[in-house]
MARKE-680117 format. One record per atom (N, C-alpha, C): y, x, z. Coordinates in steps of 0.02 Angstrom, whole numbers, padded with zeros to 5 digits, always signed. Layout:
<sites>
YXZ...
</sites>
This chain:
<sites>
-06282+12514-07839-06220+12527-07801-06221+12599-07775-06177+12625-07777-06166+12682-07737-06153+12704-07675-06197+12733-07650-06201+12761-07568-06188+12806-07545-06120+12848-07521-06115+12901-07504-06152+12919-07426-06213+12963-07422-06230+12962-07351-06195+13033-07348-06180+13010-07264-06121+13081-07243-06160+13111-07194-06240+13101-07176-06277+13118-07118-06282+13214-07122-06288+13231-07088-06291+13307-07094-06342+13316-07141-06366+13371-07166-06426+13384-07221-06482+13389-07196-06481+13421-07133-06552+13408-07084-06575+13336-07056-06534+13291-07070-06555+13205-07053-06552+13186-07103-06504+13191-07164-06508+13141-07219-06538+13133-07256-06596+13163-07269-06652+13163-07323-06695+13109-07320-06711+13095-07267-06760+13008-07272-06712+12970-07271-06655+12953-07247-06615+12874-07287-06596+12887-07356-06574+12946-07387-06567+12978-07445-06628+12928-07493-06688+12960-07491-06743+12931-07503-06762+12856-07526-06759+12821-07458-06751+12775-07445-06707+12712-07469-06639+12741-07469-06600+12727-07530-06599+12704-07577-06611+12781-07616-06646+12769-07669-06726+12730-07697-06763+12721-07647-06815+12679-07670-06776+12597-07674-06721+12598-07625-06709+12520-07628-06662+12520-07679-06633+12560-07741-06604+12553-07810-06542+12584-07791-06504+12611-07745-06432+12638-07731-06441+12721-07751-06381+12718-07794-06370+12798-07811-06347+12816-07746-06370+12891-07743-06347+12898-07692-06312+12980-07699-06251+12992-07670-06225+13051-07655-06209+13068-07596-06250+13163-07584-06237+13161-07503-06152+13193-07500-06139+13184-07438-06068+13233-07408-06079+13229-07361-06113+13278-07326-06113+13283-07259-06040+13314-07218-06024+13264-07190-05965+13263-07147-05958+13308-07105-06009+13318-07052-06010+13359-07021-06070+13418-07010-06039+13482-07001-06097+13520-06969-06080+13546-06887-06142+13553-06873-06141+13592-06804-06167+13666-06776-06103+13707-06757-06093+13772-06762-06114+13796-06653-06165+13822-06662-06183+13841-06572-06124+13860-06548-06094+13851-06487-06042+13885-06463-06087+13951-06423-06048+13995-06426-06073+14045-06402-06106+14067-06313-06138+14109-06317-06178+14079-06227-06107+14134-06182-06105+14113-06122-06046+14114-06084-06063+14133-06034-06009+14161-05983-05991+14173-05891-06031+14077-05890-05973+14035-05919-05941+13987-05894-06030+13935-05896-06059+13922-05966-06130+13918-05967-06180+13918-05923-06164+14016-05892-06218+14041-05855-06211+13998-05790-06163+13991-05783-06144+13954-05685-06174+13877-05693-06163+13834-05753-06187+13768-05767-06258+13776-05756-06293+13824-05786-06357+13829-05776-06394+13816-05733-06370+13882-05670-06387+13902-05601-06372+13825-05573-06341+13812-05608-06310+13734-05555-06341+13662-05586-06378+13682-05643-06437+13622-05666-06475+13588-05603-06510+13628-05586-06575+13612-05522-06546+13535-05474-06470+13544-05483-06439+13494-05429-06420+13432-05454-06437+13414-05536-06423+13348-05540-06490+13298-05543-06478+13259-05557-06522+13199-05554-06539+13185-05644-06493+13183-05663-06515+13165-05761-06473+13207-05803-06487+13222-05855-06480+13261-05908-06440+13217-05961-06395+13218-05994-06380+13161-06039-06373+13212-06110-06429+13181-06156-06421+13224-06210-06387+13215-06271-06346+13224-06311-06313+13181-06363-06347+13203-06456-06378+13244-06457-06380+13245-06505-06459+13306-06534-06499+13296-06583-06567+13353-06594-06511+13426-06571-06460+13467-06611-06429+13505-06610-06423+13526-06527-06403+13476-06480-06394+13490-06407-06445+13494-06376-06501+13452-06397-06585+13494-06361-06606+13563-06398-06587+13587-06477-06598+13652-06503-06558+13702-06437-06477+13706-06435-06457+13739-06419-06473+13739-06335-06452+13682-06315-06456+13689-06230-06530+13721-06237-06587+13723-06248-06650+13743-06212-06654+13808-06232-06621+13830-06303-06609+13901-06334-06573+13944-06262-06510+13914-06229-06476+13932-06180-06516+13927-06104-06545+13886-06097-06606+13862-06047-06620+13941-06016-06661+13945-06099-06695+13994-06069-06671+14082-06076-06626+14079-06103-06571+14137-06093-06520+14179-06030-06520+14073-06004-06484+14101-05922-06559+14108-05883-06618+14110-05875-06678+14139-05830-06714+14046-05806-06677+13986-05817-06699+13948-05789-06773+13904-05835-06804+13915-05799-06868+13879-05825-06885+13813-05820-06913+13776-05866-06893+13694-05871-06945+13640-05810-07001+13684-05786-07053+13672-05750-06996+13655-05666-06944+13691-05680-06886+13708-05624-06853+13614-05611-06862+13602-05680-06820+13522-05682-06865+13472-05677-06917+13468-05643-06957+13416-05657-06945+13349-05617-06894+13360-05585-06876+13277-05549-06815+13252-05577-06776+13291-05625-06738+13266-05674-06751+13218-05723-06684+13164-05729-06720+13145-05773-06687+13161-05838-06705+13137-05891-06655+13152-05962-06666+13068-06015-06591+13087-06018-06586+13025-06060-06535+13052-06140-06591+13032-06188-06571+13050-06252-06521+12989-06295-06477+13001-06333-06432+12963-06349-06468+12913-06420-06538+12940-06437-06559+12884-06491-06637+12928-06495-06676+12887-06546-06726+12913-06557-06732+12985-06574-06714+12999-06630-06715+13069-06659-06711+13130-06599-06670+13114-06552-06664+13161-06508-06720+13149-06453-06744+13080-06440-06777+13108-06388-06852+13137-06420-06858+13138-06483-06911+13181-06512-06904+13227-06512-06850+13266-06513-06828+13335-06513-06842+13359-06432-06837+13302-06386-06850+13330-06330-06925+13322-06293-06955+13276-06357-07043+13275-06335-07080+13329-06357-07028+13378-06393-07058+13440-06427-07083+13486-06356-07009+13479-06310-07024+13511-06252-07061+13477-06192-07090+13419-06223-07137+13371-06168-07101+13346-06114-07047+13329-06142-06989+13285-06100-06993+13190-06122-06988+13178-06079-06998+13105-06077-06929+13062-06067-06906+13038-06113-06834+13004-06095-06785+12960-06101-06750+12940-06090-06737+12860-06070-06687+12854-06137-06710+12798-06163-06664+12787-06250-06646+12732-06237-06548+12714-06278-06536+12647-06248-06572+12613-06346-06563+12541-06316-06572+12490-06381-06498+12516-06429-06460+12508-06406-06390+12555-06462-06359+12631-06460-06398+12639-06492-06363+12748-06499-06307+12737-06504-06266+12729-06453-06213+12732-06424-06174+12756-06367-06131+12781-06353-06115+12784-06279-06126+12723-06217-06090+12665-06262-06102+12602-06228-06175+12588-06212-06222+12624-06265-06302+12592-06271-06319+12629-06215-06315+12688-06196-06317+12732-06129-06297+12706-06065-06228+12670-06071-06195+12655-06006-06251+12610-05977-06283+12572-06044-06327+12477-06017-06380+12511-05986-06397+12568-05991-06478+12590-05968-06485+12587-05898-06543+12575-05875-06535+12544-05815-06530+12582-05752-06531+12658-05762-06570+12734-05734-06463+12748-05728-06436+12712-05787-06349+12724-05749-06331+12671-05722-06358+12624-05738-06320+12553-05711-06314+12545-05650-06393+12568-05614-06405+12549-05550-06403+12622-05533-06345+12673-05545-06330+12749-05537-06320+12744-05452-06330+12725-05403-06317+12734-05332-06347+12790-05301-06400+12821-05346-06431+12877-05319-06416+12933-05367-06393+12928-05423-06350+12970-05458-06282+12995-05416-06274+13060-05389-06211+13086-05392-06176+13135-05437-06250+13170-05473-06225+13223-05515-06257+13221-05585-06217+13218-05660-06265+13208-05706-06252+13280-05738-06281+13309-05785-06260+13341-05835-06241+13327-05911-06213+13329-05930-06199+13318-06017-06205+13387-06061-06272+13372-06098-06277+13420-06171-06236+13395-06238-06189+13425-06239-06141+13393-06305-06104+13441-06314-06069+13408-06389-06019+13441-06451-05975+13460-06411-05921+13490-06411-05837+13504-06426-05791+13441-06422-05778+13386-06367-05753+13326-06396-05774+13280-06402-05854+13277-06389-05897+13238-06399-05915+13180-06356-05896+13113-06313-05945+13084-06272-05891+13094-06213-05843+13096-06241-05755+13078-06165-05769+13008-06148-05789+12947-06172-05775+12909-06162-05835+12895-06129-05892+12902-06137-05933+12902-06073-05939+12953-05999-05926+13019-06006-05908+13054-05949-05862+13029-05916-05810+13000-05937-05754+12953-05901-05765+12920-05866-05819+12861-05905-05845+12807-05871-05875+12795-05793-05919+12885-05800-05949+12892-05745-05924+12939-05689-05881+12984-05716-05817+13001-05665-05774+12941-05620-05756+12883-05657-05723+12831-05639-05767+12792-05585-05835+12802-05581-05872+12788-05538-05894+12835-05499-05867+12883-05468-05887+12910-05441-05936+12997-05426-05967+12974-05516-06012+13039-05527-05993+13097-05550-06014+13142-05518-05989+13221-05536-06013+13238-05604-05991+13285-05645-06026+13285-05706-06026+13377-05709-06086+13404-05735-06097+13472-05750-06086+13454-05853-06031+13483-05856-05988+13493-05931-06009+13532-05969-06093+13533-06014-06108+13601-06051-06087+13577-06132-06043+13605-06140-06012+13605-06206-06043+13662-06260-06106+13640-06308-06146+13687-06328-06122+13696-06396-06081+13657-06443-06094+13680-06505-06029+13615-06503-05983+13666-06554-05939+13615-06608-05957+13597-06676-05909+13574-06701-05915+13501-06741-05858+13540-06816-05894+13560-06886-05829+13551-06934-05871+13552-06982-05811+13526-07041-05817+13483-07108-05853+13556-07148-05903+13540-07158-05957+13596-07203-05900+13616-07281-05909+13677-07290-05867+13692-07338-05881+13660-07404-05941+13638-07410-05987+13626-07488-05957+13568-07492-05931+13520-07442-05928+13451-07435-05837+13450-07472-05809+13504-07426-05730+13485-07486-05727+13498-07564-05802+13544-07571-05771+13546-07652-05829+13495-07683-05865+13479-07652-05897+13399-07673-05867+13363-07687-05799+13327-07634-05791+13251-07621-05749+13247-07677-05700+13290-07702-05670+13285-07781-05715+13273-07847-05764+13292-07832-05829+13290-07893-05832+13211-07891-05849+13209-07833-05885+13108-07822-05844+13082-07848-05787+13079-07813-05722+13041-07831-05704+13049-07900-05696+13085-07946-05706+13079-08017-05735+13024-08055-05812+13031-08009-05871+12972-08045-05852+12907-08023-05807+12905-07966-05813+12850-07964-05738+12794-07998-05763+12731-08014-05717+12693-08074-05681+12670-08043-05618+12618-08051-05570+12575-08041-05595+12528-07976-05596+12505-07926-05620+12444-07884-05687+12460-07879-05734+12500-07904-05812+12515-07885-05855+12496-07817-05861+12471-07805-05902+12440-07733-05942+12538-07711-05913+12546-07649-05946+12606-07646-05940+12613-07567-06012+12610-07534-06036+12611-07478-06026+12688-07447-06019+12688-07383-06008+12757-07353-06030+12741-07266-06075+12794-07256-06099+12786-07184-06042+12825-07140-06007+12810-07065-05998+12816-07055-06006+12831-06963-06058+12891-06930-06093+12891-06892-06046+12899-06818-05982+12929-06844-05965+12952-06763-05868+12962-06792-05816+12959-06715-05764+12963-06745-05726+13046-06768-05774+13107-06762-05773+13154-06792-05771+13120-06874-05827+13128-06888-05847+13122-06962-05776+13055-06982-05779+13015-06979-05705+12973-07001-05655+12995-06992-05642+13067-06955-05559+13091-06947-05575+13138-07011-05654+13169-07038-05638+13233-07082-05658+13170-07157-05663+13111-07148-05659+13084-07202-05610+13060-07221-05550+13051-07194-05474+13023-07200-05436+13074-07222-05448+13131-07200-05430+13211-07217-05429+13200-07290-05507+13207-07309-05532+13222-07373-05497+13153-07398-05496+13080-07419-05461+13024-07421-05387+13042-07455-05345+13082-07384-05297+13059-07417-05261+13150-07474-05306+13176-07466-05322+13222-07505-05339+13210-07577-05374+13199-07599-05397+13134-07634-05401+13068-07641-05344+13027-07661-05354+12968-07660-05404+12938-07721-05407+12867-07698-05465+12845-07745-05468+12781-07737-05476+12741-07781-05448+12653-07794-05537+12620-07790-05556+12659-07749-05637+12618-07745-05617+12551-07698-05695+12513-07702-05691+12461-07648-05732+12496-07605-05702+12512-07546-05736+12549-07499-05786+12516-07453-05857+12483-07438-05875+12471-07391-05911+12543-07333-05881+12512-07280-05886+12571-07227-05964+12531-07182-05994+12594-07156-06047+12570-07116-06059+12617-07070-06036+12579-07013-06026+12614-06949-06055+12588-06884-06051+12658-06847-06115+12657-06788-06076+12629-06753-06103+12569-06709-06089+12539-06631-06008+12513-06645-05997+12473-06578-05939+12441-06590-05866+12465-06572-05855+12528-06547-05800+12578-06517-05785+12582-06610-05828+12620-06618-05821+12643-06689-05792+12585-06738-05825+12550-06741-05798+12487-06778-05724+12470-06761-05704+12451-06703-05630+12444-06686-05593+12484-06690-05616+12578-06699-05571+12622-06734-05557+12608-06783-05599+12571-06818-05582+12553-06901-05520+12499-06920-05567+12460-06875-05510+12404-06884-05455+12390-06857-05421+12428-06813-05379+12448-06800-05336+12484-06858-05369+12540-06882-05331+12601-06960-05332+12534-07029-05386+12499-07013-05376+12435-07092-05311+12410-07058-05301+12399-07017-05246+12348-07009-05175+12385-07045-05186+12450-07049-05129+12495-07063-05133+12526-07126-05199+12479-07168-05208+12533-07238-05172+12501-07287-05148+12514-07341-05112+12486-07382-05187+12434-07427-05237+12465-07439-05269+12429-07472-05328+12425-07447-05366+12371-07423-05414+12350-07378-05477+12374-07385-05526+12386-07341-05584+12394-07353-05627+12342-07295-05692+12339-07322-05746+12321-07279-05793+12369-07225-05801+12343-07184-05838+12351-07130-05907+12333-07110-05955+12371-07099-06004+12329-07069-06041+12380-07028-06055+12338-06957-06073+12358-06911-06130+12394-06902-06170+12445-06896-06232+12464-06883-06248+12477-06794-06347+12442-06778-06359+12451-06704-06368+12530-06709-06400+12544-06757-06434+12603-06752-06431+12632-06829-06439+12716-06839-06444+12738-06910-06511+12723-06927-06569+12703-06925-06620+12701-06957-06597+12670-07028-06673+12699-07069-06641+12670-07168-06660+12587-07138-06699+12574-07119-06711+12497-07111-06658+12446-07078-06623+12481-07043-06562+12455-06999-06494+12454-07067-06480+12512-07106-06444+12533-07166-06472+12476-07206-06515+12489-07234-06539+12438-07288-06541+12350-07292-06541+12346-07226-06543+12259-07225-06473+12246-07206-06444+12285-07183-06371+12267-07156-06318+12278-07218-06330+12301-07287-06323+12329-07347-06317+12240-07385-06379+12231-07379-06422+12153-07415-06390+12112-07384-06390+12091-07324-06334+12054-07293-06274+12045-07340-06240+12101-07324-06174+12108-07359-06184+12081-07408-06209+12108-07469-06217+12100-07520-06232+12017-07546-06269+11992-07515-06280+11920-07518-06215+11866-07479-06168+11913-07452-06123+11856-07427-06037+11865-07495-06068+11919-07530-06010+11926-07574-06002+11916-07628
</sites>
């Protein structure tokens, strides 16, 4: 079967892999890349004003590259944050932040929601101030959450989000190969990457059987919400987490109920 993984090129190489050891062709399109936003007035003041929160909320490897790149650009030294805490949005990232010997709180679903359950926000009464390391757009629906309760939020907006150029003159290539009704799997990690895949979509149309595989359940009800409105249906299936082992059995599943 065919697997389009859309993970950036710096993550997709072990499910790529992986994949392929479990028999799926696989073609990448990475959906999205991530471009540093440039360091700022507006940055430098977030900085100076780190020391005063309580947790760090990190969303992505890219937002521990850049925020600590910026860290240490505005003069603040990390020895400065040591009663902070930081909470990374899935594994991958909080390795990126054990690089800097940071220790940090991961929910069971790389999710926003998987964040909200953690127990360091739940029982937030001694939280007044958090910070957020994120995209352009990225993670409204949890800063909301905790505005709506009360918490102040320091807004470092480090790096946006767009459709890699290699990827539009790819997705016409794929779509070629692929036949009439073809069962053809596609990861779907975040609701960026599904707005620049609908782009490309209706740019290219294409009479595949689409199964979609998507992170957490926000994401999922974006979907099924747009199936309800597509002329010709596709499948869904839920992922807790991107690991290939989480991909791969949730794949077999499918596959055995159809």
């Amino acid at each position: 079967m065919l697997f389009i993984n859309t993970r950036p090129d710096d993550r997709a190489l072990v499910l790529t892999q992986a994949l392929e050891a479990a028999g799926y062709q696989v073609e990448a399109l990475p959906l999205l890349e991530l471009v540093a936003m440039p360091f700022s007035e507006s940055l430098q003041q977030l900085y100076t004003e780190l020391r005063q929160v309580q947790a760090v909320v990190v969303v992505s490897p890219t937002a521990v590259d850049v925020g600590m790149r910026y860290l240490q650009q505005a003069g603040v030294q990390l020895d400065q944050l040591k009663s902070i805490q930081w909470i990374a949005v899935g594994q991958t990232t909080a390795q990126a932040l054990a690089k800097f010997q940071i220790e940090s709180h991961v929910p069971e679903v790389e999710t926003s929601e998987g964040m909200l359950q953690l127990p360091i926000l739940k029982q937030q009464k001694k939280l007044t101030k958090i910070a957020f390391w994120r995209g352009l757009g990225g993670r409204q629906f949890m800063m909301q959450q905790l505005q709506q309760q009360g918490v102040e939020i320091l807004n470092f907006v480090l790096y946006q989000r767009q459709c890699p150029e290699q990827s539009l003159i790819a997705f016409p290539e794929i779509v070629k190969k692929i036949s009439f009704n073809q069962p053809v799997a596609v990861l779907m990690s975040s609701e960026a990457s599904w707005n620049y895949w609908q782009q490309l979509s209706n740019q290219y149309p294409c009479s595949a059987q689409w199964v979609y595989l998507v992170l957490g359940s926000r994401l999922a009800q974006l979907l099924h919400s747009t199936q309800s409105q597509a002329v010709k249906g596709f499948n869904i299936i839920q992922l807790e987490n991107l690991s290939a082992s989480e991909i791969i059995q949730r794949m077999s599943d499918w596959q055995g109920h159809v």
